[in-house]
C-alpha positions as CSV (number, residue, x, y, z in Angstrom):
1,X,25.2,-7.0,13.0
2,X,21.7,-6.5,15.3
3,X,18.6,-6.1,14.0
4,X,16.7,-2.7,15.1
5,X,14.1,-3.3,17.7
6,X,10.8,-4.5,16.6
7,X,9.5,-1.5,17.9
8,X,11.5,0.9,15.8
9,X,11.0,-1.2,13.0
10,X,7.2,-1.1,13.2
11,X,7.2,2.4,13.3
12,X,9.7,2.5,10.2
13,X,7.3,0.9,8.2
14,X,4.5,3.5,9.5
15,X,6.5,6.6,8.0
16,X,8.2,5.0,5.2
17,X,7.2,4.3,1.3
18,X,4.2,1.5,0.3
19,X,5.8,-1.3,-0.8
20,X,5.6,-1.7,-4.5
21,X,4.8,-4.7,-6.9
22,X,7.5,-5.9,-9.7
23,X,5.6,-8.0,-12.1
24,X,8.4,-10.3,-13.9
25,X,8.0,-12.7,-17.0
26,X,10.1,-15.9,-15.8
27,X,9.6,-19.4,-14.5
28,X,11.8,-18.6,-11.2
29,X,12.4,-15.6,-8.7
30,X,15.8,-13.9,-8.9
31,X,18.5,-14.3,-6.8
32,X,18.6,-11.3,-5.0
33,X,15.0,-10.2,-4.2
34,X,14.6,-6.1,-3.3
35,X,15.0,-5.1,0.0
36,X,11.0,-3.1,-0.2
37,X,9.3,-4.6,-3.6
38,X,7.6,-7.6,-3.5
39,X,8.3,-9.8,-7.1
40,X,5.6,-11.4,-8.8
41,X,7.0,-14.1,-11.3
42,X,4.6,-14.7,-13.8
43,X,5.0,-17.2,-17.3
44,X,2.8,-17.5,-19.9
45,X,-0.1,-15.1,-18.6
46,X,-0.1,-17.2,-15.3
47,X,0.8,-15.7,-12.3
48,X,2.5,-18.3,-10.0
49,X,4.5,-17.0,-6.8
50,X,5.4,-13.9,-5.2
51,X,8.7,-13.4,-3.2
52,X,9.9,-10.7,-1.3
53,X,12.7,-10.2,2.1
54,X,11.3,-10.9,5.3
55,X,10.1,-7.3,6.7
56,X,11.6,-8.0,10.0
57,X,15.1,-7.1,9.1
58,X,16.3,-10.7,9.3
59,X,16.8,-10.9,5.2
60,X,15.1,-14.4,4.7
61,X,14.0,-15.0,1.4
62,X,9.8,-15.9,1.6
63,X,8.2,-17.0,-1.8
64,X,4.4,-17.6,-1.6
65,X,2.7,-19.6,-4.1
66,X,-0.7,-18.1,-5.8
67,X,-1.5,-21.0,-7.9
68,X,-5.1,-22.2,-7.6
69,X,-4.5,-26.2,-6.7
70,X,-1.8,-25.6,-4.3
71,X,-1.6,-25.6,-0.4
72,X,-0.8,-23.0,0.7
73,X,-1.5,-20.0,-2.0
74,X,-1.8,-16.5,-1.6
75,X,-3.7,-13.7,-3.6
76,X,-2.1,-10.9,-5.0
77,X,-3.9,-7.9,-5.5
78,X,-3.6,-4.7,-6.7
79,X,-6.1,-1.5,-5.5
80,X,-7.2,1.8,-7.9
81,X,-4.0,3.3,-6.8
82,X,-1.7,0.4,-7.6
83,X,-0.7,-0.6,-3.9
84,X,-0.1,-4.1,-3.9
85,X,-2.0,-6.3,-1.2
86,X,-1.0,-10.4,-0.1
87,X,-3.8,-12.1,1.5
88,X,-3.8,-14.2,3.8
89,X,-1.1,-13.2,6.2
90,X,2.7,-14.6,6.1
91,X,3.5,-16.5,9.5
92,X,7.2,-17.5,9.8
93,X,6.9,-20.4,12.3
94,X,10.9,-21.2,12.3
95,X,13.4,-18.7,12.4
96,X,12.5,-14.6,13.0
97,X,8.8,-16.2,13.4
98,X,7.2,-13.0,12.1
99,X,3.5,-12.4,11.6
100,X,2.6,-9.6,9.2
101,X,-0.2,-8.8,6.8
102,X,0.6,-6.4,3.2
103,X,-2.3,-4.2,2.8
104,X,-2.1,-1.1,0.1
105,X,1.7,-1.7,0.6
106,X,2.1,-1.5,3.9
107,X,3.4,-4.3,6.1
108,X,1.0,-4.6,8.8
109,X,2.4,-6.7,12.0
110,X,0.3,-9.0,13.9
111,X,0.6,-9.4,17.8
């Protein structure tokens, strides 16, 4: 099966709904991860990776670790409203090789 352009898929993600948060109490990600959410994994009161499927389309599994004395960690935040945020960005060198950004839910490509 092909994958949508890049450019229809940018534009997707414009019109369509924020990407939510799912906060779970467990010391691993699921199996299957949601095609839109992103899944926070969290034991013991300590938040320690977010996962979610590779925006692109391609259906790669990416987990980002947030704990403090590792390299590399993300932050997870959360605004007023709710929408979720990953900082820094996700750079896939291998594979799809996408470069994106989550900001208030929305997956925001880099050139």
């Amino acid at each position: 099966m092909r994958r949508a352009p890049m450019w229809w898929r940018r534009f997707l993600e414009t019109i369509g709904p924020r990407r939510a948060l799912r906060i779970i109490e467990a010391d691993t990600l699921p199996a299957k991860l949601p095609l839109r959410s992103l899944v926070l994994a969290r034991e013991d009161g300590e938040d320690w990776c977010v996962g979610l499927r590779c925006p692109c389309g391609c259906g790669q599994r990416l987990e980002m670790m947030l704990l403090k004395n590792v390299k590399p960690r993300w932050d997870v935040t959360l605004d007023p409203r709710g929408r979720v945020t990953l900082h820094p960005s996700v750079w896939l060198r291998a594979g799809c090789r996408s470069h994106f950004w989550i900001r208030a839910g929305k997956v925001v490509w880099c050139e």
